[in-house]
N, C-alpha and C positions, 0 to 999 in steps of 0.2 A: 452546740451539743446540749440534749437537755438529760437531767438523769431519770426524770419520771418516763420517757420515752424509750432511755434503755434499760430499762428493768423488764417495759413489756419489751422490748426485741429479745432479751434473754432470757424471757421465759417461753415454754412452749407452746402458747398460744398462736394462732396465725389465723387471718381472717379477710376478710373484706369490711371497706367501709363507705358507709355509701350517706352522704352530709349536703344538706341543702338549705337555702335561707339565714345561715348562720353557723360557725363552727368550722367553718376552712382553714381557720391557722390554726387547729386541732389537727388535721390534716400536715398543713406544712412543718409543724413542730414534729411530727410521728415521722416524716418523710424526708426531712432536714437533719434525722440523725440517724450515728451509724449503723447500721444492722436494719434497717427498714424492711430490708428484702426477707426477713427473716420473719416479719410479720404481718406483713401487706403484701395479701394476694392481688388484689382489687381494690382501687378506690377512685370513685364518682362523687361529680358536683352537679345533679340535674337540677339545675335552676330552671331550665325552659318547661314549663306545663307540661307540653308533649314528652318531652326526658322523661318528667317524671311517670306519666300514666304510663309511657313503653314499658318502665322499669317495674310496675306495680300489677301491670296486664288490666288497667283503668283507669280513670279520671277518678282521685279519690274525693270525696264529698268536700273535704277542707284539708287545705295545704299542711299548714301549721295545725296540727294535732295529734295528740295521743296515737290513734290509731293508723296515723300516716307514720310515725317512727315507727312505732312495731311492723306494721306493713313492710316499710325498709327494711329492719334487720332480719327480720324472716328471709327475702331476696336477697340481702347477703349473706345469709346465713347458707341459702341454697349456691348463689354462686361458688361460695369459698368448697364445698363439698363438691363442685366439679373441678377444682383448681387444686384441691391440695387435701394433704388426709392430716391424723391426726388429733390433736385439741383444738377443733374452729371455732371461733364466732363473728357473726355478724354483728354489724353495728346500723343503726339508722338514725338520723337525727334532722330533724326539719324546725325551722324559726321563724318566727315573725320581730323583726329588731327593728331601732330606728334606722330611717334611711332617709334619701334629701327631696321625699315627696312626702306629703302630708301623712301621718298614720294614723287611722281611726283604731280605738280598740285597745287594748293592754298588748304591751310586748312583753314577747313569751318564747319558751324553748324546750319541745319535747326531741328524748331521744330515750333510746331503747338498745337493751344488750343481750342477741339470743345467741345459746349454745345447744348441742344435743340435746339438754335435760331442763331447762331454766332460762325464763327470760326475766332481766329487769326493764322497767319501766320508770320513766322517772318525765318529770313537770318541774320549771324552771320560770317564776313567774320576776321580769325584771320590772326596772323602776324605768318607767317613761321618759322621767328626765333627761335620763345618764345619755352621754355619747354613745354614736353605736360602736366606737371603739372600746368602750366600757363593758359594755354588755355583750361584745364577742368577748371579750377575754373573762368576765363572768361565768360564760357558758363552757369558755376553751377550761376555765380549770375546777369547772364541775365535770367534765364529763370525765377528764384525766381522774378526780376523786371515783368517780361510780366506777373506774376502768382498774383502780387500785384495788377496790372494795369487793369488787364482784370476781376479778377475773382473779388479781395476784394475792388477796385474800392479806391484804397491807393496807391499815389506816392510813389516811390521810388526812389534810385540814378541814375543816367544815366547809359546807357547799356554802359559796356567797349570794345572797338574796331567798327567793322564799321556793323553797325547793318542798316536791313531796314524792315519793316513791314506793312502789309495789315489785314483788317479785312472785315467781308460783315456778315453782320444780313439779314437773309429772312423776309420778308412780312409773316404778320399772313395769307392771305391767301391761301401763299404757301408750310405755315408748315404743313399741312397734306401730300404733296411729301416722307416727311422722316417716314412717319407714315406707321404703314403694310397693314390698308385698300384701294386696288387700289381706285386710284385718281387722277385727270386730270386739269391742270388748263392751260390757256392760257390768256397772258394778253392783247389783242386784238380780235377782236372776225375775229374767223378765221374759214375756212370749214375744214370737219373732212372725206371727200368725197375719198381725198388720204394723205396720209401721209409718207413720208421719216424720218424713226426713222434710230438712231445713236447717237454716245457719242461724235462729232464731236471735236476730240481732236488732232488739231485743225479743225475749216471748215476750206475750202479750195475749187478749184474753179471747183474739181471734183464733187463734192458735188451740189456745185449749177445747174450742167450743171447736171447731174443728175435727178435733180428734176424740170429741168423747158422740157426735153426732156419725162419725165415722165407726165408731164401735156400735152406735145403735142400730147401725145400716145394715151392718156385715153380722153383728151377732159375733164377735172377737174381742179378745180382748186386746190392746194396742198398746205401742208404746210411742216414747219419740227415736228419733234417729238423727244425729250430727255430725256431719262428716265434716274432718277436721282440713279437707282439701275439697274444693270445688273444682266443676269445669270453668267457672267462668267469673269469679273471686280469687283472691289471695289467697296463699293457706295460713292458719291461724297459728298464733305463738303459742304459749305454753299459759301465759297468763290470761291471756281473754278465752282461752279454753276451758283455765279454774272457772273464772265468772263467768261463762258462760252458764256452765254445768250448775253453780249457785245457785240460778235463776230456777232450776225443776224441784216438784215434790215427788214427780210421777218418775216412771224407769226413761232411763236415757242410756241407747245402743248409740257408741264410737266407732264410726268406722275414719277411713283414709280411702272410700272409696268415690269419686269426685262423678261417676253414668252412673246409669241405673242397670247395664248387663253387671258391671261386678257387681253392685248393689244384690242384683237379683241371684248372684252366685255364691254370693254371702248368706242371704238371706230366702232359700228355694220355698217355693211355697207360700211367699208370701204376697200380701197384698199392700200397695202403697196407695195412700191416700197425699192428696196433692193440689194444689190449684193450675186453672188452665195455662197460667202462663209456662209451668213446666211442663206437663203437658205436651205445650205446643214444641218447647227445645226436644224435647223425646221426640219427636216427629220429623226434625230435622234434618237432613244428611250431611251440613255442616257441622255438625256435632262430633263425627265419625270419619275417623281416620280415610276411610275407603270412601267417605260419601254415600252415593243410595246402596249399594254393596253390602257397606257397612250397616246402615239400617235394615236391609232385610235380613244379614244375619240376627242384630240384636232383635228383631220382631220373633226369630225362629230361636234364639236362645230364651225369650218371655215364654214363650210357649212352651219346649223342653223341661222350661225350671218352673212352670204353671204360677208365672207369674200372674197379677193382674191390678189394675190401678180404679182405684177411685179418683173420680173427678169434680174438686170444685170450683165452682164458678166465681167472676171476681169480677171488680172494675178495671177496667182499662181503658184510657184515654175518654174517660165519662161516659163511658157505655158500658153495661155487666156485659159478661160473656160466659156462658155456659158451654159444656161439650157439644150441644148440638148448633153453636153457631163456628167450630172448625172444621178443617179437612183433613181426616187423619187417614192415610192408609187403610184400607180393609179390613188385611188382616191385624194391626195393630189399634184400630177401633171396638175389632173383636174382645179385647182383653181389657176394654174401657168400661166403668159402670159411671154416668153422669147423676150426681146430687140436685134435684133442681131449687133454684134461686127461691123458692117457697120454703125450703128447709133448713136453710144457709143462707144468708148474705151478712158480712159485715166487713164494713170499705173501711178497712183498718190498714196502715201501711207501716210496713219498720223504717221504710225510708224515711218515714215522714215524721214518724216518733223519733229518728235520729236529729232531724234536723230541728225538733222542738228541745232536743237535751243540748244541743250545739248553741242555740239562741239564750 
C-alpha cells in the first residue's frame, strides 16, 4: 500500500496515464493500491515507435522530449473525457534512462500534467552514473511530488536531481478553444479581411514577410491565425499555446478550428493567405469525411462564404513549387490568387529550425 497513492485515489481526480521510457513503477505503485479504479481510467506503456505515433497521430521528431510529454498528456487528457467526466487529467511522461546498451547523450525525463484549464510541464535531468534503477525511482518520486503539487494542492519533498518546471492556465475566455464547438477569440480587436493561419512552431521571419507581402498584394489589412487543433497534428496544451502566443507583436485570431470550411465559417469574407503545401491538402478528398463529395461541398461552401486563398510558393523536395505547377480543381482554382516566386521566396522551414533547437 502506498499513502501518497491513496490520497490521489481519494481525491476526485481521475484520469488516464499514458508512460514510456521510464516511470512504470509510477504506474505499478498507482495500480498496486487500493482504490486505483477510482482514479485510472486508462493507462499505457507504448514503448514500440509505432505505439507511440498511433497514439500521437505521428512519428514525433524526438522520443524523449518536452513536447512529446505534453503531446501525451493532451491524448490522455482527451481519452479520459471519453471514459469518464468530472475533475480529469492526463498525464504523459517519456525518458531516456540508463539501459544495458551503450547510451550516448544525457539521461533525462520529461513529463507533463493537463487538466481542462492548465498544464504543467516539467524536465528531469539525471546523473549518468546512477543505475537505471536509481533513476526510475528518481523520476517515480518526482512525478508523485508534481502530482502532490499540482493536482492535490500538498507539498511534498523536493524533486531529486536537477528538475525545471513551467505551467500556463488559459483565460476563461479562451477555454472554449479546447471545446469542439468552432470558436474564435482574439485579444485585441483585429480585422478578419485576410488571415495567415499556422502552428507557427516556431514564427520566424518567413512568416512575417509573408503576411506583410500578403497585405501589400490584397490592399488589407491581416493578421495571424492559430488554431489550437490541426487536421493532421496534436492539439496543443495550455502551455505551448502561452508561448506560443509570446512569440507575436501583431494580432493573433484563436480558433479550435482544425479545415479551412469551419475556418471560412468563422471567418466569411475572408481571405487566407498560405503556402502550396496547404494548398495542396485543401484539394484533397482525403481530407474530407465524404471524400470528393465532401470536397465539392467545401469548394461550394468557399464560394457561399466568398472565401478566397492566396498562394505561396515554397521548396519542396529541392524544387520551388508555385500555384501554377498544381492541379487544383476548376472551380476551387477559381478562388486561388498565386504570389509568384519573384515576390516571395524564402526556404525557411520550422521543421528545421526545430531540429537546430533540439541539437
Amino acid at each position: 500500500m502506498s499513502d501518497r497513492a491513496t490520497r490521489l485515489h481519494n481525491s476526485p481526480w481521475s484520469g488516464v496515464f499514458y508512460v514510456t521510457g521510464g516511470g512504470v513503477s509510477f504506474l505499478a505503485e498507482m495500480l498496486g493500491t487500493a482504490g486505483a479504479s477510482a482514479t485510472v481510467l486508462e493507462a499505457s506503456v507504448p514503448y514500440a515507435e509505432k505505439s507511440l505515433a498511433d497514439l500521437l497521430s505521428r512519428q514525433p521528431e524526438q522520443a524523449a522530449s518536452q513536447a512529446t510529454a505534453r503531446a501525451l498528456s493532451v491524448a490522455a487528457f482527451s481519452r479520459a473525457q471519453q471514459l469518464g467526466d468530472g475533475q480529469l487529467c492526463g498525464l504523459g511522461c517519456t525518458a531516456s534512462l540508463t539501459t544495458n546498451r551503450e547510451k550516448r547523450g544525457q539521461t533525462r525525463a520529461y513529463w507533463a500534467i493537463h487538466t481542462a484549464t492548465t498544464t504543467h510541464s516539467y524536465t528531469l535531468i539525471l546523473n549518468n552514473n546512477l543505475s537505471r534503477q536509481e533513476q526510475e525511482h528518481a523520476l517515480v518520486e518526482a512525478i508523485w511530488q508534481s502530482l502532490s503539487n499540482d493536482l492535490l494542492e500538498t507539498s511534498s519533498s523536493a524533486i531529486p536531481g536537477e528538475v525545471s518546471a513551467k505551467h500556463a492556465r488559459t483565460p476563461p475566455p479562451m477555454l472554449p478553444l479546447f471545446d469542439t464547438t468552432p470558436y474564435k477569440y482574439c485579444a485585441t480587436k483585429a480585422d478578419t479581411d485576410l488571415l495567415m493561419p499556422g502552428s507557427f512552431n516556431p514564427l520566424h521571419d518567413g512568416h512575417l514577410e509573408l503576411l506583410r507581402i500578403a497585405q501589400s498584394v490584397t490592399g488589407k489589412d491581416g493578421a495571424f491565425e492559430l488554431a489550437v487543433k490541426n487536421a493532421d497534428k496534436p492539439a496543443i496544451d495550455h502551455l505551448t499555446l502561452s508561448e506560443r502566443l509570446e512569440q507575436f507583436e501583431q494580432p493573433v485570431w484563436l480558433t479550435n478550428t482544425p479545415n479551412f470550411v469551419d475556418k471560412a465559417k468563422l471567418f466569411p469574407n475572408c481571405t487566407f493567405a498560405l503556402g502550396i503545401d496547404t494548398m495542396v491538402r485543401i484539394a484533397q478528398p482525403r481530407f474530407y469525411q465524404s471524400g470528393e463529395t465532401g470536397l465539392g461541398q467545401a469548394v461550394s461552401d468557399f464560394n457561399r462564404l466568398n472565401t478566397r486563398f492566396l498562394v505561396f510558393g515554397r521548396l519542396q523536395d529541392n524544387e520551388f513549387l508555385g500555384l501554377e505547377d498544381i492541379e487544383l480543381p476548376d472551380d476551387l482554382g477559381a478562388l486561388c490568387q498565386g504570389v509568384p516566386e519573384t515576390t516571395y521566396r524564402m526556404d525557411i522551414s520550422s521543421t528545421d529550425l526545430r531540429r537546430l533547437q533540439i541539437l
